[in-house]
N, C-alpha and C positions, 0 to 999 in steps of 0.2 A: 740332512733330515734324520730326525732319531728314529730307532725305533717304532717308538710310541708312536710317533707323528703318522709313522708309515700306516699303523693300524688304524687311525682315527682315521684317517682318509678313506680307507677301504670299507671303513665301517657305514662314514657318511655316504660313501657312496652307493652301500649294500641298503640302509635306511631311505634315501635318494628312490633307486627303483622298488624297494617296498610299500613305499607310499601308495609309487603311480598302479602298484598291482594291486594292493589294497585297495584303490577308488572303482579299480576295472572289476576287483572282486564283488565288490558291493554294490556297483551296475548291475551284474549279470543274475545276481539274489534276487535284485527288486524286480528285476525282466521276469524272472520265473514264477515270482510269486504271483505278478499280475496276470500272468496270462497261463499258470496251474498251480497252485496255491497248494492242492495234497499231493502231488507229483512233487513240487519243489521241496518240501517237507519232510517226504520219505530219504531222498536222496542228502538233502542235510545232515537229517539223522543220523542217516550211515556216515557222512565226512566227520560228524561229531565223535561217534560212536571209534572208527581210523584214529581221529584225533587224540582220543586217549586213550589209545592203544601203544601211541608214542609218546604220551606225558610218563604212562606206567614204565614205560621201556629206560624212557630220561631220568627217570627217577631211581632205577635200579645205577644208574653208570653215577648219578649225583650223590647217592648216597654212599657210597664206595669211599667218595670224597668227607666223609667226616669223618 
């Protein structure tokens, strides 16, 4: 096995359990929103809010790279 191969494996399999957390993720959104709708909201915000905290982060080590 090459390389390459070795990675694609890992990858598919890293994609594999993303999926199944991504569906659990978008479960537990729709839970919150039906039953607290500005409570789930607030707390988004801030995961969002996290979130690109580490896009900005990712962008300073990606840009290094041109």
């Amino acid at each position: 096995m090459t390389e390459k191969s070795q990675y694609d494996e890992v990858i598919d399999q890293i994609e594999a359990v993303r999926t199944k957390n991504n569906k659990n993720w978008m479960d537990i959104l729709r839970l919150a929103f039906r039953h607290s709708p500005d409570e789930a909201a607030a707390i988004l915000a801030e995961i969002y809010k996290e979130d690109r905290a580490v896009s900005d982060l990712t962008r300073q080590l990606t840009d290094r790279q041109s």
